[in-house]
C-alpha positions as CSV (number, residue, x, y, z in Angstrom):
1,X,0.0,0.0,0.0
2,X,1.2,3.3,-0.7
3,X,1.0,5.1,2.6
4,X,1.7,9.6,2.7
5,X,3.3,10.3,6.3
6,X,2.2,13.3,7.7
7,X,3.4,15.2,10.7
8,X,4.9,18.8,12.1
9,X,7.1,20.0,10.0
10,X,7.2,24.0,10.3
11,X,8.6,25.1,13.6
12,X,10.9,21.9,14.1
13,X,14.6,21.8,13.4
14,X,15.3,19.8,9.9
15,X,16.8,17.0,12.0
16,X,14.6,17.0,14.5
17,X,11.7,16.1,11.6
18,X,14.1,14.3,9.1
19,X,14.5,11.6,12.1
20,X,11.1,11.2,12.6
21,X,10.0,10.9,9.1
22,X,12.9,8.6,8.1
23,X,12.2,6.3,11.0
24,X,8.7,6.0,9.8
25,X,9.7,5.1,6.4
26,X,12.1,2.9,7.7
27,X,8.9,0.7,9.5
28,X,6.4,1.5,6.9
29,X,8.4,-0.6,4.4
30,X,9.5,-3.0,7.4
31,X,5.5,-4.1,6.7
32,X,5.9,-4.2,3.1
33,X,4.3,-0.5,2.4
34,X,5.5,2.1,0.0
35,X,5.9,5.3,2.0
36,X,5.8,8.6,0.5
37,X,7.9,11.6,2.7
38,X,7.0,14.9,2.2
39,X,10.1,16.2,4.1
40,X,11.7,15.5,1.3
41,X,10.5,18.6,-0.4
42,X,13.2,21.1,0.9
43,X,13.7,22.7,3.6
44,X,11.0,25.2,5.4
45,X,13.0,27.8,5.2
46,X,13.7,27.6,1.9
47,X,10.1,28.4,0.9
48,X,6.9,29.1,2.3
49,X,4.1,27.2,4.3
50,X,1.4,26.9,0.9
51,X,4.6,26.3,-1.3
52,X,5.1,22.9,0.1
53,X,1.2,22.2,1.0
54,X,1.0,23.0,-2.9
55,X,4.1,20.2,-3.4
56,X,2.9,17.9,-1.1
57,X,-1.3,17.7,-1.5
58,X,-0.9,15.8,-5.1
59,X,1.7,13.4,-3.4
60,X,-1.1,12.4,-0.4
61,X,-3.6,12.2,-3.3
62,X,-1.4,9.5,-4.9
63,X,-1.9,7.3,-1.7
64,X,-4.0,4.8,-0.5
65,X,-3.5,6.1,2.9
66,X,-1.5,8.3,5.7
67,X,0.2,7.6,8.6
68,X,-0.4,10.3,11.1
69,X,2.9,10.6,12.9
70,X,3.1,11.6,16.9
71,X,2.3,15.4,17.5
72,X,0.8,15.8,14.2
73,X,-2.7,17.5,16.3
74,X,-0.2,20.6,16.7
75,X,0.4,20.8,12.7
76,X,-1.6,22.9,10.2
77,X,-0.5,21.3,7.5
78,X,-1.2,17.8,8.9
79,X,-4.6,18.4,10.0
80,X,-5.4,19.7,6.5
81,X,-3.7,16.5,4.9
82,X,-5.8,14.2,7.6
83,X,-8.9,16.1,6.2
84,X,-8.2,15.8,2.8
85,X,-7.4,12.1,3.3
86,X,-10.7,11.3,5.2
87,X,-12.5,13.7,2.4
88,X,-10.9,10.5,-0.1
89,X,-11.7,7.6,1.7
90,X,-8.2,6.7,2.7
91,X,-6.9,4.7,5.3
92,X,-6.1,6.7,8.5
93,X,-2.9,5.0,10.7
94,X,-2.3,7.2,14.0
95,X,1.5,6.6,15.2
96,X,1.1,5.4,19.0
97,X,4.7,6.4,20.9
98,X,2.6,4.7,24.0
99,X,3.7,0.9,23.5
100,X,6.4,-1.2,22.5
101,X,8.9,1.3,22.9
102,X,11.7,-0.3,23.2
103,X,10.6,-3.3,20.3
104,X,11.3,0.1,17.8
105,X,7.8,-0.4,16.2
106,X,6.1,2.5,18.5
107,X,2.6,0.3,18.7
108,X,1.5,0.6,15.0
109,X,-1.5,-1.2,14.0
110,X,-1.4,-3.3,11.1
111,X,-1.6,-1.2,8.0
């Protein structure tokens, strides 16, 4: 399944975001999913906010669903890609930091 991962971007550092977003793409293909990362538009700085919604709202239409990654509530941009997905019928995934912490797959349901 292609799956769009969606979280806060704007207001992180690009490490602190690249790390999250690489370790979800890293266990969205552990269970055989083709994740699409949006933080690999550029940076934030390099452009503005509605330059890389405008960027990233095609690549979330391509998918079959979106994985909602931790903190993602305090995001503009992810709770306009969350509406958009549930406007399309996709599968919603909500990244759960709460269990399995230490097996590295953060308490994922199957997707």
């Amino acid at each position: 399944m292609k799956i769009y991962i969606s979280g806060m971007i704007t207001g992180l550092k690009h490490d602190q975001y690249r790390k999250k977003f690489k370790e979800a793409v890293e266990f969205l293909r552990s269970e055989g999913n083709d994740p699409v990362d949006p933080s690999e538009l550029g940076k934030p700085e390099h452009h503005s906010w509605d330059y890389y919604m405008r960027k990233a709202i095609p690549q979330l239409c391509e998918c079959d669903g979106i994985y909602m990654l931790e903190g993602w509530q305090e995001s503009k941009g992810a709770r306009l890609e969350l509406q958009i997905a549930r406007s399309l019928d996709m599968n919603v995934v909500e990244q759960s930091m709460e269990d399995n912490l230490d097996e590295g797959n953060y308490g994922q349901g199957e997707l």
